[in-house]
Each structure stands twice: as C-alpha cells, then as structure tokens.
C-alpha positions in Angstrom: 4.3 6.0 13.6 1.6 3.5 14.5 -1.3 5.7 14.0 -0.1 7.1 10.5 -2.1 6.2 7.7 -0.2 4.6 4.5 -1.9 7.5 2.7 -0.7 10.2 4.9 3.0 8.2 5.3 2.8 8.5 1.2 2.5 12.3 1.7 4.8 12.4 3.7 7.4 10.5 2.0 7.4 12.6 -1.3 7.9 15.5 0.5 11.4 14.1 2.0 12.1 11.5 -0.2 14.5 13.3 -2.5 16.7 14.4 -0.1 17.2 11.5 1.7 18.0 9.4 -0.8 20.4 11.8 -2.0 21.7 12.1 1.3 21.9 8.2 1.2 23.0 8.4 -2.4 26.7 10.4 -1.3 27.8 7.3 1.0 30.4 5.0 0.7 29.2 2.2 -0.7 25.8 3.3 -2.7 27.5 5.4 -4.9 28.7 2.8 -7.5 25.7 1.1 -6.9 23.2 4.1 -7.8 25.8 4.9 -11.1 24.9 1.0 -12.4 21.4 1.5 -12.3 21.4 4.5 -14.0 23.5 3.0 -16.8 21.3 0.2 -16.7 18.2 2.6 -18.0 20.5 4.1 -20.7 21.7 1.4 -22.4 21.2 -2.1 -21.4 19.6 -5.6 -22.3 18.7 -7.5 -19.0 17.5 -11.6 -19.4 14.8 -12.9 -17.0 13.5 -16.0 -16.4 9.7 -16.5 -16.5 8.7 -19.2 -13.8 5.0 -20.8 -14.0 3.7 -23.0 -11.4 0.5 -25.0 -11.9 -1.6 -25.3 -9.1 -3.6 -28.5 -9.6 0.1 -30.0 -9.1 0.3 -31.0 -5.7 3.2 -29.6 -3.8 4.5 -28.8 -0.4 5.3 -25.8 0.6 8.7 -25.6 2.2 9.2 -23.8 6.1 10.9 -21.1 6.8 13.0 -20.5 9.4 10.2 -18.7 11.5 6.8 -19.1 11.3 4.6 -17.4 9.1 1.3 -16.5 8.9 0.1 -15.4 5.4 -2.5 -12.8 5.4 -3.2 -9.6 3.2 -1.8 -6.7 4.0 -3.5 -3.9 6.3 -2.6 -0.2 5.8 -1.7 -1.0 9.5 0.7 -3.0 8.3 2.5 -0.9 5.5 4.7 1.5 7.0 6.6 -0.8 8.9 7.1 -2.7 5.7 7.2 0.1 3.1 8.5 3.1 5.1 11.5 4.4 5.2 12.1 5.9 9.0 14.7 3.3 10.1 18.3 5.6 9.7 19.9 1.7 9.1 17.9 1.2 5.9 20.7 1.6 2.9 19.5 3.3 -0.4 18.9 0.6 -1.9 16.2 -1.1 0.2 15.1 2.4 0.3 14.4 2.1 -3.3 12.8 -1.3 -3.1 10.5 -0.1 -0.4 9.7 2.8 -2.1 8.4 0.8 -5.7 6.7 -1.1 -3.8 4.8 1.7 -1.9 4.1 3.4 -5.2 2.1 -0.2 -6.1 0.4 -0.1 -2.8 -1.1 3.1 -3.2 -1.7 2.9 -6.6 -4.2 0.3 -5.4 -3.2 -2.4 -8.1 -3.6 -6.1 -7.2 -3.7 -7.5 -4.1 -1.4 -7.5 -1.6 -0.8 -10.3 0.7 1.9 -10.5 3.5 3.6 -13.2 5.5 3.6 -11.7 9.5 6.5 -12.5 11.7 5.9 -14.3 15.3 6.4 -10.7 16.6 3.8 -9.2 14.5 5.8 -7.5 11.8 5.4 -8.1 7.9 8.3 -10.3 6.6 7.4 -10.4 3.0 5.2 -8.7 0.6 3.6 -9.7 -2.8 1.4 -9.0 -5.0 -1.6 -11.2 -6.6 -2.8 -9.9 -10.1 -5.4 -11.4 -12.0 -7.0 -11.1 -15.9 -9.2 -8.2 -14.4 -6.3 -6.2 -14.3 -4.3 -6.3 -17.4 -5.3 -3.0 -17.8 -4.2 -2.2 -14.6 -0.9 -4.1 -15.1 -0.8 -2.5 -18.8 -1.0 1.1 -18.2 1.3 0.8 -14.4 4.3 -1.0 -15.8 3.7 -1.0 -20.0 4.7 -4.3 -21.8 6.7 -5.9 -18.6 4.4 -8.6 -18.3 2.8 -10.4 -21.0 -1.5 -10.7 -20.9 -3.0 -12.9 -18.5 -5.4 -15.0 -19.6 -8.6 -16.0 -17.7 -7.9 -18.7 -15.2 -4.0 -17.5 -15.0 -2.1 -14.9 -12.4 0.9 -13.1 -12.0 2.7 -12.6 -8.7 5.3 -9.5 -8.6 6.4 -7.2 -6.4 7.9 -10.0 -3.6 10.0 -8.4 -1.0 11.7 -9.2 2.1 13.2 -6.5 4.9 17.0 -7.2 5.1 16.2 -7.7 8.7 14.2 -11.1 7.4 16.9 -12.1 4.5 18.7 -15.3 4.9 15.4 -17.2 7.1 13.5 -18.9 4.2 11.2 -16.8 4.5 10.7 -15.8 0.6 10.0 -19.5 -0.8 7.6 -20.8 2.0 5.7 -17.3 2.1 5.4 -17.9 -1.8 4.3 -20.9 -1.4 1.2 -20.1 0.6 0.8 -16.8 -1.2 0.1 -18.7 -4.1 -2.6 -20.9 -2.7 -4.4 -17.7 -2.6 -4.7 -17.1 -6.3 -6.2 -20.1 -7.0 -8.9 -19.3 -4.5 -9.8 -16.5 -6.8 -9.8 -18.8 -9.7 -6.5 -19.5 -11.2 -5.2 -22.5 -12.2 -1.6 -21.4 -13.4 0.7 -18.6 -11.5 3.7 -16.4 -13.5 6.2 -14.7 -12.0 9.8 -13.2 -13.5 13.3 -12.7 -12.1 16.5 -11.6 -13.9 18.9 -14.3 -14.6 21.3 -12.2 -12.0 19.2 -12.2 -9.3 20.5 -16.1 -7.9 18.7 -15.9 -4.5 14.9 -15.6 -5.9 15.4 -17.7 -8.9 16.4 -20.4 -6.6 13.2 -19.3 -4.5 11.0 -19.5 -7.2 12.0 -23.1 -7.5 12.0 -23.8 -3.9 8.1 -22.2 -4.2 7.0 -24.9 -6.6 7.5 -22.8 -9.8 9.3 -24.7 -12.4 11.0 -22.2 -15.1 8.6 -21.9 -17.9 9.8 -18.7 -20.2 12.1 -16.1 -21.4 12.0 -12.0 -21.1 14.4 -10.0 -22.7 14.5 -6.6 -21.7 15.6 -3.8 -23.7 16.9 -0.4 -22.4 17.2 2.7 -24.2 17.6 6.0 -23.1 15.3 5.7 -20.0 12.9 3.9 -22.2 12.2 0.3 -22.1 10.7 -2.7 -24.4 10.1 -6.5 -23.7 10.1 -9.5 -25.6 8.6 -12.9 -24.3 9.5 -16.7 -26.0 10.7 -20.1 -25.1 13.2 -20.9 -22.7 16.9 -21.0 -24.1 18.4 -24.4 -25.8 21.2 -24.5 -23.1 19.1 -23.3 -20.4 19.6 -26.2 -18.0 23.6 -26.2 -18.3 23.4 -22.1 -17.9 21.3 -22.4 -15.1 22.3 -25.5 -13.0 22.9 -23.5 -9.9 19.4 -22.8 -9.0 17.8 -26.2 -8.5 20.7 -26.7 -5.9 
C-alpha cells in the first residue's frame, strides 16, 4: 500500500483488527501465549530494569550487521513498519506493531528509525523529552517516572522479526540516542523487564549502564509502578547481560 496514508492505514486497521487477531489468536502456538498475558493484567508483579546512559561519556556505538542509517520516521515509512498486511506476521508481532502504531498516531514524542540498505525501517523508537511529561503522564499513567529538564526517555524500540538476530537494536540505539542530546539532554532513561534477556543486553551494548529499579504491579486490568535503587544482589542476579 505505498500510497496509504498512516492515518488512513489507522482507519483501516481498527476496522479489521479484531478479527484478525482473533483469527491469529485460535492458532497453534499463540494460544498459550495470548492466555499469559492476560493473566499477566490480572494478577501479576513484573521487575524492570531502568538503564541510564549519560551522554557527555564518550562511547562508541557498536555496528550492526547491516548498515543503518538513522533518521526519523516518515508517515511513508510507517506502514511497512507498523502495519499488519504481511499473512506471516504471528499475533504477537501483531501486537507490538499495533502499540506502537497507537503511539505514532497519538503523535507523542518523536520517532526516529534506523532504514535498511534496501530502504525499509529496521527499528523504531521513540525520543521523549520534559515537554512531554504530560504527554507521557496522561498516554501511559505512572510507567515512567518525571523527566527532568535536561533528561529523556527512549521507549517504544522495536525491531521486525525479519531484522531480529542482526545487531540491529544496540547500534540503532546508539545513534538514536545522539539525537536526544541534540535537543538538549544530557542523560537518557529507558526500561526493560528483567525477562526480556535480548534488550537488556542491548541496552548495555547501547552504552546504557543499569541505573534503577521498577516494580510493576497488576491488578485486575489495573496497574501501579514503583521506582528506587537497584537491588543489593543485582550484579550476581544479572551477570548474563554484560556478556
């Protein structure tokens, strides 16, 4: 659809969405998958890791497999990284693709994508500043704690399945970075759940040394968050990701 707008692929999508990711829901495989989540928002307390990197610390961003160029992202751009046409896509990247389409037309942030050799996005994030705490505040409630001026967050990272397993996350964040303190900030956030072993050891691979805790707390499709230091045994508990 190279002439759809994101706008008009957003119509689109709510209008089928539903069904095909019921459709994709009753297949072998995503079933068990779907029922985990949805435990997950009853009853659950999920651990992240809150990673800082400081960016008057010199540091080298590592290559990926491929090369990159970083640049943000066009509505040109979106569908083929956001939509959800490709019959191969599981439910589950379905779902991924589909947050992070709600964030791009919700306008939040700034969006900035690493572009494959043959033109394709490879990776999306998202830049947030002070300006939009706001923003941040009334999109995703106490997830992320306040950013203070001269700090940023970057969330929303995602990488096509197609892309997984090239480097591509930690040298994209790298660069994607850089950006954030062209618009002023000297320190960059981000958060991953303590099960989530790939991007925690991206995060360090990125230049972003652990720096906090998050606990988050589900009940009954309602969620809380509490922020503080990083845990006493953190560095024996989490050895594996500076491998």
């Amino acid at each position: 659809m190279p002439h759809e707008t994101v706008a008009q692929y957003d119509s689109r999508l709510r209008g089928h969405s539903l069904l095909a990711f019921a459709r994709q829901a009753l297949k072998p495989g995503t079933r068990g998958q779907l029922a985990r989540r949805l435990r997950t928002r009853l009853w659950a307390d999920i651990s992240a890791i809150g990673f800082r990197r400081d960016l008057h610390v010199a540091f080298t961003a590592p290559d990926a497999r491929i090369p990159l160029e970083i640049r943000q992202l066009t509505a040109a751009d979106a569908p083929a990284i956001l939509g959800d046409d490709d019959p191969t896509l599981d439910v589950l990247e379905r779902w991924e693709r589909a947050t992070r389409l709600r964030l791009w037309t919700n306008g939040l942030g700034r969006c900035f994508a690493a572009i494959a050799p043959d033109g394709r996005p490879c990776f999306v994030q998202w830049i947030f500043l002070p300006v939009d705490n706001a923003g941040l505040r009334a999109y995703s409630g106490d997830t992320f704690p306040e950013l203070a001026p001269g700090e940023a967050l970057v969330e929303g990272a995602f990488t096509p399945a197609a892309f997984r397993g090239k480097g591509v996350m930690p040298a994209a964040m790298a660069r994607i970075v850089l950006e954030a303190g062209k618009l002023g900030a000297r320190y960059v956030h981000t958060f991953v759940e303590v099960d989530n072993m790939p991007s925690l050891k991206g995060c360090i691979r990125a230049g972003f040394p652990a720096y906090q805790w998050r606990e988050q707390h589900w009940r009954l499709m309602r969620r809380r968050h509490e922020f503080g230091p990083l845990p006493a045994d953190f560095a024996t508990r989490f050895a594996a990701i500076y491998r």
